[in-house]
LUMPA-555109 format. One record per residue (C-alpha): residue in one letter; residue number from 1; x, y, z; chain. Coordinates in steps of 0.02 Angstrom, whole numbers, plus 50000, padded with zeros to 5 digits. Example, Ala and Ser with C-alpha at 12.3 -4.5 7.8 and 13.67 -1.06 7.14 Angstrom:
<node aa="a" i="1" px="50615" py="49775" pz="50390" ch="A"/>
<node aa="s" i="2" px="50684" py="49947" pz="50357" ch="A"/>
END
This chain:
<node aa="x" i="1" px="49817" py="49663" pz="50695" ch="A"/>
<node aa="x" i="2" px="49617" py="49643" pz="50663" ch="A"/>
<node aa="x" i="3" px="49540" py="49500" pz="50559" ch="A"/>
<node aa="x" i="4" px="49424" py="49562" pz="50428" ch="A"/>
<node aa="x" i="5" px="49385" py="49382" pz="50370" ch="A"/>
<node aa="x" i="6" px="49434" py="49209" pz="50427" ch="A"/>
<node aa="x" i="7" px="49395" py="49046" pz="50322" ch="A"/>
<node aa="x" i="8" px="49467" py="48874" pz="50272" ch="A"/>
<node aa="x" i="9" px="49534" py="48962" pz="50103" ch="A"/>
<node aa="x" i="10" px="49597" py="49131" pz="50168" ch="A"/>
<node aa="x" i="11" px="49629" py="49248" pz="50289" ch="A"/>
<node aa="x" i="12" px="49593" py="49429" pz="50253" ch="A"/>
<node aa="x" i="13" px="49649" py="49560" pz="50404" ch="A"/>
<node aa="x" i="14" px="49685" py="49759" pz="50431" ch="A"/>
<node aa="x" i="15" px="49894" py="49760" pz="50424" ch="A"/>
<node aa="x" i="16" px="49952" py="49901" pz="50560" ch="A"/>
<node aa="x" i="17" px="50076" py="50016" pz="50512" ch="A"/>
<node aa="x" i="18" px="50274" py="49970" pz="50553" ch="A"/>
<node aa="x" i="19" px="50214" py="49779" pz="50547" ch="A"/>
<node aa="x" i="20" px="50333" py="49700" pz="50405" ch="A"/>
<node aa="x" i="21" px="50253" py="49527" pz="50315" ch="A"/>
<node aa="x" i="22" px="50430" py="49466" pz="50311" ch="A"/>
<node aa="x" i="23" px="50576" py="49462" pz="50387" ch="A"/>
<node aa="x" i="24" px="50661" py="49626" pz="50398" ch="A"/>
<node aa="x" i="25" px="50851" py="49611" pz="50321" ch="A"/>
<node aa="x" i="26" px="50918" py="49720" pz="50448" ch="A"/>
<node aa="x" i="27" px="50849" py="49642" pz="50608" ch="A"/>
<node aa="x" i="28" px="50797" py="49438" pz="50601" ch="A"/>
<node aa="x" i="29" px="50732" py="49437" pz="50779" ch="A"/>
<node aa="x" i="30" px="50588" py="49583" pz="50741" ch="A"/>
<node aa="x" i="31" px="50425" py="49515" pz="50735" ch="A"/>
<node aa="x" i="32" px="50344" py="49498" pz="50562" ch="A"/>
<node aa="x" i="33" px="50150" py="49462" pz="50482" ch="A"/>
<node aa="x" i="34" px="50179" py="49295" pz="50416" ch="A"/>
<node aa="x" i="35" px="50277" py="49214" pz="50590" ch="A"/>
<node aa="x" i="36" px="50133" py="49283" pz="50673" ch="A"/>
<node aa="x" i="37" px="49984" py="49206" pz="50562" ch="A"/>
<node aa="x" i="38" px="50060" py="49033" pz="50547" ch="A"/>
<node aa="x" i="39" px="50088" py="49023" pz="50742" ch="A"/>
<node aa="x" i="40" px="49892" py="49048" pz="50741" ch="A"/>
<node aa="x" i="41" px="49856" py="48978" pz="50604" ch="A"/>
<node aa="x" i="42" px="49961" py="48851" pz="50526" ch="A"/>
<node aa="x" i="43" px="50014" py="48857" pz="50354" ch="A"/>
<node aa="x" i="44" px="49991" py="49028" pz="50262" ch="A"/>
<node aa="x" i="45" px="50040" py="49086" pz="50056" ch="A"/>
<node aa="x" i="46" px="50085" py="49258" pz="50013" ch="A"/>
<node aa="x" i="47" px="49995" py="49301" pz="49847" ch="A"/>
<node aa="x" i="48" px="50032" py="49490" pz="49876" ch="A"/>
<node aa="x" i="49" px="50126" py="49624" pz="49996" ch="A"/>
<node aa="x" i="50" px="50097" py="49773" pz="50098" ch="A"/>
<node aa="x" i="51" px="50282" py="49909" pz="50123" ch="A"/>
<node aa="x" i="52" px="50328" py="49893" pz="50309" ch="A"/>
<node aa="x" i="53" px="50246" py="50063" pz="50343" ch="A"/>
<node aa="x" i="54" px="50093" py="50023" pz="50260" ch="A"/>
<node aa="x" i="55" px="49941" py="50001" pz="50341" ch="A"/>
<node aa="x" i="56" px="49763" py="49901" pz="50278" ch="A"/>
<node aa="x" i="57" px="49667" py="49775" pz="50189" ch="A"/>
<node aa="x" i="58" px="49812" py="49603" pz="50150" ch="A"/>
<node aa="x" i="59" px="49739" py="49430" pz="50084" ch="A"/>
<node aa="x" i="60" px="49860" py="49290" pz="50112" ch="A"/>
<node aa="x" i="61" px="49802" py="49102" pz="50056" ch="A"/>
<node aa="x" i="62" px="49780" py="48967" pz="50170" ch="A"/>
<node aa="x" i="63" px="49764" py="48822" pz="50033" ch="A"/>
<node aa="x" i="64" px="49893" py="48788" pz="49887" ch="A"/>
<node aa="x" i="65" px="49747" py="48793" pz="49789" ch="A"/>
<node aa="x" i="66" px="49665" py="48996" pz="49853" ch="A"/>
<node aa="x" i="67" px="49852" py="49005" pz="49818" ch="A"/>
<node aa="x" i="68" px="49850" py="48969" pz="49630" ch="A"/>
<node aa="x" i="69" px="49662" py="49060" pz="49627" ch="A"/>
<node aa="x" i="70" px="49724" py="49222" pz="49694" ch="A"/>
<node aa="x" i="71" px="49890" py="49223" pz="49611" ch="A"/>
<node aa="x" i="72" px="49808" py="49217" pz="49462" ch="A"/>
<node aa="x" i="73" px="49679" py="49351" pz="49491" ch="A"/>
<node aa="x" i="74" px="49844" py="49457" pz="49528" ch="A"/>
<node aa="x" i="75" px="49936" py="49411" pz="49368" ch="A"/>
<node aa="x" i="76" px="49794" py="49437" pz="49274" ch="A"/>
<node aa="x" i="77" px="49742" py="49614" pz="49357" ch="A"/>
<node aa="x" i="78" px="49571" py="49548" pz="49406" ch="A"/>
<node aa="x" i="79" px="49624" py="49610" pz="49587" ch="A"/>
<node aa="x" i="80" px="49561" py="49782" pz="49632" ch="A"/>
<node aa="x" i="81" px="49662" py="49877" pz="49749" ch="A"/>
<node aa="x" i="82" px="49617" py="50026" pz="49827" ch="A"/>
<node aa="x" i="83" px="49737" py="50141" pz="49922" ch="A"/>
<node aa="x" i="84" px="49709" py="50320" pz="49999" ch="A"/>
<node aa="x" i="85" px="49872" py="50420" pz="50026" ch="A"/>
<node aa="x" i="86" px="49897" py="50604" pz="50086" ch="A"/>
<node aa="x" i="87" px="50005" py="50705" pz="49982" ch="A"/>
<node aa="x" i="88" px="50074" py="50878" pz="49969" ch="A"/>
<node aa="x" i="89" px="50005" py="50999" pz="49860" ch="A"/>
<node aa="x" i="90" px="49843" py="51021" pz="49753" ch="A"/>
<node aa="x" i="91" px="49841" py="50934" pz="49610" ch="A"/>
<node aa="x" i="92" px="49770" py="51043" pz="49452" ch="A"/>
<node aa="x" i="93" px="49681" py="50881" pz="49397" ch="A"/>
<node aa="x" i="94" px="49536" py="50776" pz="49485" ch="A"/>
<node aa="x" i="95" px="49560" py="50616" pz="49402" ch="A"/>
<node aa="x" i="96" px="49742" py="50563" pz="49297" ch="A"/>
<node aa="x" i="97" px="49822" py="50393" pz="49277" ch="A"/>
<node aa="x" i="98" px="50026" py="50403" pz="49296" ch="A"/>
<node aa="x" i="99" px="50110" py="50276" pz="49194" ch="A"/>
<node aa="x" i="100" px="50294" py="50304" pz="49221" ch="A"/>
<node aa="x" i="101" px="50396" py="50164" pz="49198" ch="A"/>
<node aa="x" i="102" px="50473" py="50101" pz="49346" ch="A"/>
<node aa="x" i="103" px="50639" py="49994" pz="49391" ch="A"/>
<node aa="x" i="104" px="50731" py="49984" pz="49559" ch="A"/>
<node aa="x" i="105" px="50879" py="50091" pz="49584" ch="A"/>
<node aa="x" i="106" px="51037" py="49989" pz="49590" ch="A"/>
<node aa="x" i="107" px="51141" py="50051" pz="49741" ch="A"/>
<node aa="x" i="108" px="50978" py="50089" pz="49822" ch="A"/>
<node aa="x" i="109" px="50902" py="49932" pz="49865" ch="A"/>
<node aa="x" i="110" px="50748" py="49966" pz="49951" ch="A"/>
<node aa="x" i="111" px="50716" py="50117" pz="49814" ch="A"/>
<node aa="x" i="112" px="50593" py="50122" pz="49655" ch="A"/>
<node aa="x" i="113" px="50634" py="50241" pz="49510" ch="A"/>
<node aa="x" i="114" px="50547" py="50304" pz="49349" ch="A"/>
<node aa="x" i="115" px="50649" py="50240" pz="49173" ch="A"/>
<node aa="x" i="116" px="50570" py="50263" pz="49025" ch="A"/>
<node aa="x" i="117" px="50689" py="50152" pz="48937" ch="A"/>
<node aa="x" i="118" px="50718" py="49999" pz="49051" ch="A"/>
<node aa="x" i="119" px="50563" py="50022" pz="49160" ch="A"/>
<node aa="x" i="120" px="50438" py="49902" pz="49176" ch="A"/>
<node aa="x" i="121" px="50248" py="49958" pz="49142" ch="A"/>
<node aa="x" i="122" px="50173" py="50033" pz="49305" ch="A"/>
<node aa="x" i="123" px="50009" py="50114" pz="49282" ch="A"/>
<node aa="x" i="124" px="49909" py="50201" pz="49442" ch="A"/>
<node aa="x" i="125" px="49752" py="50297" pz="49428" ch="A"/>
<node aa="x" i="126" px="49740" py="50431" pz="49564" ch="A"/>
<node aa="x" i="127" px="49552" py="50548" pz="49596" ch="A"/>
<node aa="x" i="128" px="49568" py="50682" pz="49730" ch="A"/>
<node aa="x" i="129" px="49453" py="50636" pz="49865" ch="A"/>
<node aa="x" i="130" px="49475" py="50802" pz="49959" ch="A"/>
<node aa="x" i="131" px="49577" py="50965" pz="49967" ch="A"/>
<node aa="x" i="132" px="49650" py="51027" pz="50106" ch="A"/>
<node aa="x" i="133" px="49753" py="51187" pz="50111" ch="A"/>
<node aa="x" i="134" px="49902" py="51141" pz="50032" ch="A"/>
<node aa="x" i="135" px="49882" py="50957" pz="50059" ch="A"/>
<node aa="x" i="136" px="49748" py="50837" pz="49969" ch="A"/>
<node aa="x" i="137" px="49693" py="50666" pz="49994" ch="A"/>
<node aa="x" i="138" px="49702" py="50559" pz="49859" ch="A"/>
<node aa="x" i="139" px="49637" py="50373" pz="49794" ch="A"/>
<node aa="x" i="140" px="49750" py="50267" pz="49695" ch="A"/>
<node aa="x" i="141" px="49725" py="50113" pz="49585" ch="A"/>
<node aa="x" i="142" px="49872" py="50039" pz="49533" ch="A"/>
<node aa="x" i="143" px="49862" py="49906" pz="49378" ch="A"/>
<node aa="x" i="144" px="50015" py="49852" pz="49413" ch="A"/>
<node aa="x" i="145" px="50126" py="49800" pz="49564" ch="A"/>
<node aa="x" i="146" px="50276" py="49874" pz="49566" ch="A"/>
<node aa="x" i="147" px="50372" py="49916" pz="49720" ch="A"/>
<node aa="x" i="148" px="50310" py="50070" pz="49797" ch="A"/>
<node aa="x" i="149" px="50232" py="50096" pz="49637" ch="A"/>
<node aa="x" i="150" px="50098" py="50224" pz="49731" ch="A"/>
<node aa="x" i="151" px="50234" py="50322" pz="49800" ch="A"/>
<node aa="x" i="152" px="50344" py="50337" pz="49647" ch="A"/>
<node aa="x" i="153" px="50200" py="50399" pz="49535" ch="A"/>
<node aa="x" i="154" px="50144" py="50535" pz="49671" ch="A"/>
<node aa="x" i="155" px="50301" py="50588" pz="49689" ch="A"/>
<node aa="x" i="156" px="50330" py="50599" pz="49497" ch="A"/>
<node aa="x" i="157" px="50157" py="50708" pz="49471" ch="A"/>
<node aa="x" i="158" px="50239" py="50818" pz="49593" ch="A"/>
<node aa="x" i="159" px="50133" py="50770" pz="49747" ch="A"/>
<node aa="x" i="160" px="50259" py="50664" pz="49858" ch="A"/>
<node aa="x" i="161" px="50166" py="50572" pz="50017" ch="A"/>
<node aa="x" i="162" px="50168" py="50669" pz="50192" ch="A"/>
<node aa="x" i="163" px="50302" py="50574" pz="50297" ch="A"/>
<node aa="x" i="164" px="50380" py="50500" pz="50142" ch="A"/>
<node aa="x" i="165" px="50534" py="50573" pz="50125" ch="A"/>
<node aa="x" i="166" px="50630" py="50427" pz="50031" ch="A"/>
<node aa="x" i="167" px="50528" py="50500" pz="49871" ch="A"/>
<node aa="x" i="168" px="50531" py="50697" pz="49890" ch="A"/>
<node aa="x" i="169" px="50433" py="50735" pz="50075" ch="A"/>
<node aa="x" i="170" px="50535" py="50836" pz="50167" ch="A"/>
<node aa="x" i="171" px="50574" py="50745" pz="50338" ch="A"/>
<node aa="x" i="172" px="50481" py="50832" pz="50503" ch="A"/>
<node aa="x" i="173" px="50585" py="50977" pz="50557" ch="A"/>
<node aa="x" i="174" px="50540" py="50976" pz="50736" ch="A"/>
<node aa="x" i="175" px="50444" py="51138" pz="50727" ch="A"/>
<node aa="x" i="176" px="50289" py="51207" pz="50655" ch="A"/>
<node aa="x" i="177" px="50114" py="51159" pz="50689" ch="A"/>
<node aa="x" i="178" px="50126" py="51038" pz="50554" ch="A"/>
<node aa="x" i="179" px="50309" py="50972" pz="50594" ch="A"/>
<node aa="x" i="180" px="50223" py="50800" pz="50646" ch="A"/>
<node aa="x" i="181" px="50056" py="50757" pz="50534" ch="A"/>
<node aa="x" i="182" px="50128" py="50578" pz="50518" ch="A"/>
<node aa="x" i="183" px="50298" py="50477" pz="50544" ch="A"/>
<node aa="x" i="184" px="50283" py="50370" pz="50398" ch="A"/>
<node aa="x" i="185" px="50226" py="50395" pz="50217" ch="A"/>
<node aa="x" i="186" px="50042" py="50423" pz="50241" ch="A"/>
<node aa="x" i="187" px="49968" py="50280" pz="50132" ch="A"/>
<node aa="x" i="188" px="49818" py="50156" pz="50168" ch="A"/>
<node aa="x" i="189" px="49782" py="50020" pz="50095" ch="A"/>
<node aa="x" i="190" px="49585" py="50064" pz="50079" ch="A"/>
<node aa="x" i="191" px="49492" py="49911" pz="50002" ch="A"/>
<node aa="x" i="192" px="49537" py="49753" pz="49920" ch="A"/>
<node aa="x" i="193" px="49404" py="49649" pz="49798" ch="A"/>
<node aa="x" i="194" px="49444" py="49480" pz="49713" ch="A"/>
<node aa="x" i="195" px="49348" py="49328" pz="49677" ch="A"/>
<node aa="x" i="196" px="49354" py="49200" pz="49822" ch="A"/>
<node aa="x" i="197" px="49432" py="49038" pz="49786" ch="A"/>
<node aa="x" i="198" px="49327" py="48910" pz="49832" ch="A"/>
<node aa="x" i="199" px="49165" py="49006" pz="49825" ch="A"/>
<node aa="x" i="200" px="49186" py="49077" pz="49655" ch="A"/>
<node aa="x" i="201" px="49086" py="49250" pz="49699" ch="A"/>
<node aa="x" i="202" px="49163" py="49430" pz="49703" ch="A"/>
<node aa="x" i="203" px="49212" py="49476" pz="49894" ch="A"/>
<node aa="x" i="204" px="49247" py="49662" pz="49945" ch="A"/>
<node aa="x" i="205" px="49361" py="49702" pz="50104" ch="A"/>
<node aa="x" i="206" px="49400" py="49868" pz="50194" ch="A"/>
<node aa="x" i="207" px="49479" py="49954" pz="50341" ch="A"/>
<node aa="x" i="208" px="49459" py="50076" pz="50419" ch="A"/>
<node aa="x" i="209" px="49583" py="50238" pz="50434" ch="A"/>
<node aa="x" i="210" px="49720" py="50210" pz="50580" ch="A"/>
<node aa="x" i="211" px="49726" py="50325" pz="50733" ch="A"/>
<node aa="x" i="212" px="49894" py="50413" pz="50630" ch="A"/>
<node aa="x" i="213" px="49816" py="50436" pz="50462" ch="A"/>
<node aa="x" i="214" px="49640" py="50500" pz="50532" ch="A"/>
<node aa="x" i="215" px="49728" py="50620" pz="50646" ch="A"/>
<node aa="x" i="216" px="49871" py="50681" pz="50518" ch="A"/>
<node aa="x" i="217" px="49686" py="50736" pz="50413" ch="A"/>
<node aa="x" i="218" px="49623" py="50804" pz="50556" ch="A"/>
<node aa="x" i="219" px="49742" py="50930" pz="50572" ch="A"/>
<node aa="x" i="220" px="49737" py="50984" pz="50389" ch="A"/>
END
């Protein structure tokens, strides 16, 4: 866990990988983000959330007040997120914004699925970044903040996430040169900008690719 930025108002830091925020459901003695902040730190507010197996930039609030300030900014889409993810395939487009509805799939609790009738709004702009051979790396800019709302809408274009095979990647079959690129769904959370609560200007955050995610490219 690195600290990009420590003040009275906030605390800005470089999640790893496998490192949930909060308690995981299915084992209440694994360590978690937020436990591990507050025993430094005191106090801490969620105002947003990283999956388990997502790695990058996370702001958390260290006043009730940043709280209100960056909830806000969320609601109101002022927030810009900025997430590189490896995916399968090369995508005929460079630039296209998914908006497939999405709702979780009851039965599947910790799964996100495209309705067009009782979806909620979910919009993600993806550019290609670079194009491997048969693999690409891609930037997304989600809108919205739906539950592995990245995922769903790479998987829906057709261009699931290497390592992701909840949504469509097939699972490593143990041979291959490429059986092991990554072990989780290879997406980063890139850069994070928002306006900072007490100081009122625009702040800019990023981090840097993980040893997994710069290695899975190398080998593209």
């Amino acid at each position: 866990m690195h600290i990009l930025h420590l003040d009275e108002q906030i605390i800005v830091l470089d999640k790893p990988a496998g490192l949930p925020v909060l308690p995981d459901g299915w084992d209440r003695a694994a360590p978690y983000l937020v436990k591990m902040l507050e025993t430094e730190y005191g106090k801490i507010w969620i105002v947003h959330r990283l999956d388990k197996f997502t790695s990058g930039v996370i702001v958390f609030a260290r006043t009730a007040e940043a709280h209100r300030s960056l909830s806000l900014q969320f609601e109101k889409h002022e927030v810009k997120k900025v997430y590189h993810a490896l995916v399968k395939g090369n995508p005929k487009w460079d630039e296209h914004t998914a908006r497939h509805p999405l709702r979780a799939n009851v039965g599947h609790k910790h799964r996100t699925v495209v309705d067009n009738r009782a979806g909620k709004p979910s919009v993600t702009h993806f550019r290609v970044l670079e194009r491997f051979d048969g693999f690409c790396l891609l930037e997304a800019v989600p809108e919205t903040g739906r539950t592995h709302q990245v995922r769903v809408h790479a998987a829906e274009l057709g261009h699931p996430l290497l390592g992701d095979s909840l949504y469509g990647a097939s699972p490593p079959s143990g041979r291959g040169p490429r059986r092991a690129l990554i072990s989780r769904p290879a997406l980063h959370a890139r850069s994070l900008a928002f306006t900072h609560p007490a100081a009122g200007e625009t702040v800019a955050f990023d981090a840097e690719y993980p040893e997994d995610f710069a290695s899975a490219m190398k080998k593209l």
